[in-house]
N, C-alpha and C positions, 0 to 999 in steps of 0.2 A: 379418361384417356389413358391408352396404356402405353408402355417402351415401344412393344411392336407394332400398334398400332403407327406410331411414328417413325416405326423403322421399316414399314413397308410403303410409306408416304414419301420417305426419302427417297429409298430405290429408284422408285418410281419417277422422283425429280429432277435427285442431282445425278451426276454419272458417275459410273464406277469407280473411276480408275480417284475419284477423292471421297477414299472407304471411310469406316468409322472403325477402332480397334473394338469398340464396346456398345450394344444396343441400348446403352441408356442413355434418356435424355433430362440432362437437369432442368431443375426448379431452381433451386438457390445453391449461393455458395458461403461457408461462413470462414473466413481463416484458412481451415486443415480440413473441411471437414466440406462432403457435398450432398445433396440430397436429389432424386428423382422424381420424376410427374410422378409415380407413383407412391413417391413416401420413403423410398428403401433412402437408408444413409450408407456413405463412401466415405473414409479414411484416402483422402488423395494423395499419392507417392510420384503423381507426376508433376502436376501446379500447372497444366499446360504447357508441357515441358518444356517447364525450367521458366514461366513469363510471370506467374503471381510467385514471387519470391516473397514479396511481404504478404500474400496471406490473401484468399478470397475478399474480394469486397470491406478493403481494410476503411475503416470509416473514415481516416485523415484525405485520403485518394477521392472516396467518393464525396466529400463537403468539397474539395477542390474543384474536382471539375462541375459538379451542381453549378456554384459562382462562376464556374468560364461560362457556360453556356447560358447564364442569366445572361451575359453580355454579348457573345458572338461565339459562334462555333468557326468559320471557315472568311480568310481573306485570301489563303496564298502569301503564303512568307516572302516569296519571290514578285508581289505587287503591292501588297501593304503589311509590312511586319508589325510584330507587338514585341514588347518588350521581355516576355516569359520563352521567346525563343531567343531571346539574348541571353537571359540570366540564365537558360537551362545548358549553351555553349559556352558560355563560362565556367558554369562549375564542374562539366564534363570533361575540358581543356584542364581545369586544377586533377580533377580526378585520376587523370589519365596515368599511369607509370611515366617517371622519367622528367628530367629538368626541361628537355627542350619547351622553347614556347612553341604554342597549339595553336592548331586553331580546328575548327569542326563544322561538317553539313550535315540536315536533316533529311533524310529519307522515310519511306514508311514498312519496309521491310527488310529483314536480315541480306536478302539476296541483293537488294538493292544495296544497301551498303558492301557487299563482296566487290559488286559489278563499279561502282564507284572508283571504290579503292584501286582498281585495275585502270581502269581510265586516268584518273588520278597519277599512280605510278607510269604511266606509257609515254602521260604532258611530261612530266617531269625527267626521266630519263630519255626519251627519243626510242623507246626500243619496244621490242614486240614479244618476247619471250616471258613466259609466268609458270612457278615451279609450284604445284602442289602435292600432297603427298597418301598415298597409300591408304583406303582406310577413311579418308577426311570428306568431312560432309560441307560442302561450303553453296548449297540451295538449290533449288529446283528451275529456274530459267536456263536458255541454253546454254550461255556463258560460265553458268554458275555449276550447271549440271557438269560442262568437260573440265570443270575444274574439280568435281569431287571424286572419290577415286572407289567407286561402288557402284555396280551395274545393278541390279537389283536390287529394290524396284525402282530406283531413282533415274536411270538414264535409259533403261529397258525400251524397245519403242520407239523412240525417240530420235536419232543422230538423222542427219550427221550434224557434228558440234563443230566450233570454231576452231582453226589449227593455233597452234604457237602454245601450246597447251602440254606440259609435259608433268610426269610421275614420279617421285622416289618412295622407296619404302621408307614406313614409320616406323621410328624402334620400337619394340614389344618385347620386353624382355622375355616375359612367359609364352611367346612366339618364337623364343629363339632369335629376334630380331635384335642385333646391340646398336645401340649409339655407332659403335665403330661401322657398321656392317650399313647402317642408313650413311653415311656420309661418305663414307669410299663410294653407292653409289650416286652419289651425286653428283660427287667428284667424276664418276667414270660418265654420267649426264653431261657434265659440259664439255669431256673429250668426245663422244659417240652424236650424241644429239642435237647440243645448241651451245655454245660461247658463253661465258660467261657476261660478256663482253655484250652480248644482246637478250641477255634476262634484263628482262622491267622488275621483275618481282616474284619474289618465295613468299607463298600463304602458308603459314600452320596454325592448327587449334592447339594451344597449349594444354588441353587435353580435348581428346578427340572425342564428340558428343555420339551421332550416330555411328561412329567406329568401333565403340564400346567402354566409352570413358575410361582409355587408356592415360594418363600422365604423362608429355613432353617431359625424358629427361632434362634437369637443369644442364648438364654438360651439351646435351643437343640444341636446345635454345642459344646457348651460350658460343658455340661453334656456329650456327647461322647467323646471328650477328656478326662474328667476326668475317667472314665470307661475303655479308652481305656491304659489311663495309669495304672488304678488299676489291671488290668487283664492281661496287656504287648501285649497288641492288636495294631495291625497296624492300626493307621486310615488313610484312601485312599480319599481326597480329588478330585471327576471329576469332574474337571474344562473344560471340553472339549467345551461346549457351551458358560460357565462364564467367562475365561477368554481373558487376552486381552486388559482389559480397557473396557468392552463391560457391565459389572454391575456400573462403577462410581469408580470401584477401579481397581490397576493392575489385581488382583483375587478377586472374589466372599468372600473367606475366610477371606480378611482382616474386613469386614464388622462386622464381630464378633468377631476379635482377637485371632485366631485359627490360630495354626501352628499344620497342618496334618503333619504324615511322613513321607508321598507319595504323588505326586497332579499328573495326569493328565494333558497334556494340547496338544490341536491340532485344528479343525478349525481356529480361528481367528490368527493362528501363523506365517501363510505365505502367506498372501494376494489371494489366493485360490491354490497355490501350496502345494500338498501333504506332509506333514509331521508332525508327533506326536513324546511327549515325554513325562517320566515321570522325573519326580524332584524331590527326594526326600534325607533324612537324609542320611549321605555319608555311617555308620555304617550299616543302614539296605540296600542301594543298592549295598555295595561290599556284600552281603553276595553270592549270586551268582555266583559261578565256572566261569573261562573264559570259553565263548563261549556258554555260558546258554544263553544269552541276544543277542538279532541281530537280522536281516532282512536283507535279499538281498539289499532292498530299502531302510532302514532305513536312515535317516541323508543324505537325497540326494544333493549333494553340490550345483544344482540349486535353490532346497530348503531353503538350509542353506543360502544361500545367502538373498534369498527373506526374509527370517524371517528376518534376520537381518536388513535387509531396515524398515522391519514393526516397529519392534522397536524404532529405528530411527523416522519413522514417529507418533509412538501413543506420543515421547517425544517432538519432535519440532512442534508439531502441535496442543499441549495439548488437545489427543484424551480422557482421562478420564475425565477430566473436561467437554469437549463435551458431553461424554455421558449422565454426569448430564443434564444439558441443555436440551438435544434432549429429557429426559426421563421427564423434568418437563412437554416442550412442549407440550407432548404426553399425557401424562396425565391432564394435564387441559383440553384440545380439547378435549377427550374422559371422562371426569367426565361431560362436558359441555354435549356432545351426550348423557349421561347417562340421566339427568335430564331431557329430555324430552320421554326416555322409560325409566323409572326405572321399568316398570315389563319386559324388556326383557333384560337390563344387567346387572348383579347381581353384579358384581363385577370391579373396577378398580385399577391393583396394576404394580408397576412397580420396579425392583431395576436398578437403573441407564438406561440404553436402552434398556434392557430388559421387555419389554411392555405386560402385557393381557390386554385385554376383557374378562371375564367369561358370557356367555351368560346363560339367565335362562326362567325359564314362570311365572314366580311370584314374586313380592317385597316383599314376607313377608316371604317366606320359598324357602330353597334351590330345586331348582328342572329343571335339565341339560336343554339345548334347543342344542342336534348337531343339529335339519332338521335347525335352522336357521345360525347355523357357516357354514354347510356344502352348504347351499344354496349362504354365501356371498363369500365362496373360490369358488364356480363355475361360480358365474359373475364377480369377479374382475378382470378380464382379458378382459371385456368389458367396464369396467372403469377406465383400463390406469393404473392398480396398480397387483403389484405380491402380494399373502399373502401364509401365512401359519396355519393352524388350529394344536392345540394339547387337550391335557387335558385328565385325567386318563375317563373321561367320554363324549372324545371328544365336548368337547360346547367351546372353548377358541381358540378367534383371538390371534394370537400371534407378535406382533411388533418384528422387529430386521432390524431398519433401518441402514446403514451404520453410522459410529460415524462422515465421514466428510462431512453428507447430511446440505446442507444447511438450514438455516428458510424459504427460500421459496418453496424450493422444499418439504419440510416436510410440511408445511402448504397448500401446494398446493393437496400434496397426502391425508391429511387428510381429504380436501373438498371433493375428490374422493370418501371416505372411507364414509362421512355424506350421498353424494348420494347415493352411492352404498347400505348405512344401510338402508336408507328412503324407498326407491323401495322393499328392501328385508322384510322389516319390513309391507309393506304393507300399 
């Protein structure tokens, strides 16, 4: 069997519009490291972006769920629970930033926790209004889609979306974009478009995933709280990509000292078994009637198992401190790259292992380069390495190597990543 041979089977099966970036398809996966039906091995720089943070097929994950499934795979937590989706909202409630007591629900996807959170904040305050911003990926359903703030190819097709739904720009410093310049207009959002007074809720990624892993100033985090408290507004922390240990702390939020009311959290939660949750203040998630909150799937106990190993493993394996590491690594080698194109990378930022590249055409002024992000995501599958491209104006490599990749396996990928720039760069 060969790639193509399964990538014209696909076609043929699934529909377009849910592509593949890469005609290969695996065989196995070890750690960092992946291999295809036909043999070729991959250095993986995405991990499914951002969901094996501990590592392909980490053995403590797989002996875990092996022993749930001797026993049962599926009740429905919401007809007969088990006690691994108690222990796994316990220690997600400790984990969480901030003193408030927690409390937490299981969903089975990121979007599903956004769309919670929303329902959640609306029981709780009485109000209809929810602010996201510029740039911010928060899922693919429709609720989730008018809440992200990028037409293509995410909303494309698609509308019309749910009203009560509004925008502000994200600071971007190397956009030109200040902290001061996003909250003046947000400020001018609640005099033009909606009261503060009837906002349920401000969503931000404290660093924005498909926006181009940008960095939430801490001064920015740090003024929506206080806003959100002057007004009695929910702040919705999505953590879906940031957390984990995968920015250098358990959450992206502790970085700035912010305790949301709500946080999101699903990728990096269970070693690539499906499952989301939200976490939040116990006073705003009982506000919810029983039976408001659920999912067939939610809180699946192969899941809840698997989380629980992750945990386990980001604390006996000290995967945050890793990430630091991984992200300094990443960031010298790629400032090193930089200095011999400073007119095609414009930028290098990282918070913990969460890595860009901002690709550009000029050292003096900002000015996007996708033909060349989009030309190094179509060979690196010819040089032994998976990537992923994002960016509100797609030009940004996006790093997200697992947190237990080693030094050589990372330095070995980033040699890949020199050749692979060298050749594309011309």
């Amino acid at each position: 069997m060969k790639n193509q041979d399964l990538q014209t089977r696909k076609t043929h099966a699934i529909a377009r519009g849910q592509g593949n970036i890469y005609p290969v398809y695996i065989e196995r996966g070890e750690n960092a490291e992946l291999w295809d039906i036909e043999g070729n091995r991959y250095i993986d720089f995405a991990t499914g972006i951002a969901v094996c943070n501990t590592g392909h097929s980490h053995p403590k994950v797989i002996n875990a769920v092996k022993q749930q499934l001797d026993k049962f795979s599926h009740t429905c937590v919401m007809v007969t629970p088990y006690e691994s989706a108690i222990e796994l909202a316990e220690k997600l409630t400790q984990a969480a930033p901030g003193d408030s007591e927690k409390k937490a629900i299981f969903v089975t996807t990121g979007a599903e926790a956004v769309e919670n959170c929303v329902k959640i904040a609306r029981a709780h305050t009485g109000r209809r209004g929810v602010i996201a911003f510029n740039g911010g990926f928060h899922g693919r359903t429709n609720l989730t889609m008018a809440l992200t703030g990028k037409i293509t190819p995410y909303k494309n097709l698609f509308g019309p979306f749910p009203s009560d739904i509004f925008h502000a720009p994200f600071p971007i410093e190397c956009h030109d974009i200040s902290t001061e310049d996003s909250l003046k207009a947000l400020d001018t959002l609640f005099k033009v478009d909606i009261a503060p007074s009837d906002v349920a809720a401000i969503i931000v990624e404290p660093v924005q995933g498909e926006g181009g892993f940008y960095p939430a100033p801490t001064a920015f985090l740090q003024a929506l709280r206080e806003r959100c408290d002057e007004y009695g507004i929910v702040l919705i922390a999505d953590e879906i990509q940031t957390g984990f240990g995968r920015t250098g702390k358990m959450f992206s939020f502790e970085h700035a000292d912010v305790e949301a009311d709500l946080t999101t959290m699903a990728k990096g939660i269970a070693g690539g078994f499906p499952i989301a949750a939200v976490v939040g203040k116990s006073h705003i998630m009982d506000a919810p009637l029983p039976g408001g909150l659920g999912g067939t799937y939610g809180g699946s106990p192969v899941a809840c198992t698997a989380a629980l190993s992750v945990l386990e493993i980001i604390e006996e394996e000290n995967l945050i401190a890793r990430a630091n590491q991984l992200g300094q690594l990443f960031h010298e080698r790629l400032i090193a790259l930089q200095s011999h194109y400073p007119n095609l990378i414009h930028n290098v930022r990282n918070q913990g292992a969460m890595i860009a590249l901002e690709l550009g055409k000029s050292a003096t002024e900002f000015i996007p380069n996708p033909e060349l992000t989009q030309s190094l995501i179509a060979k690196a599958a010819e040089h032994g390495l998976i990537l992923l491209a994002c960016g509100f104006y797609g030009n940004v490599i996006r790093f997200l190597p697992a947190l237990t990749m080693t030094d050589d396996i990372a330095n070995e990928g980033l040699d890949k990543f020199e050749q692979l720039f060298t050749h594309a760069a011309g």
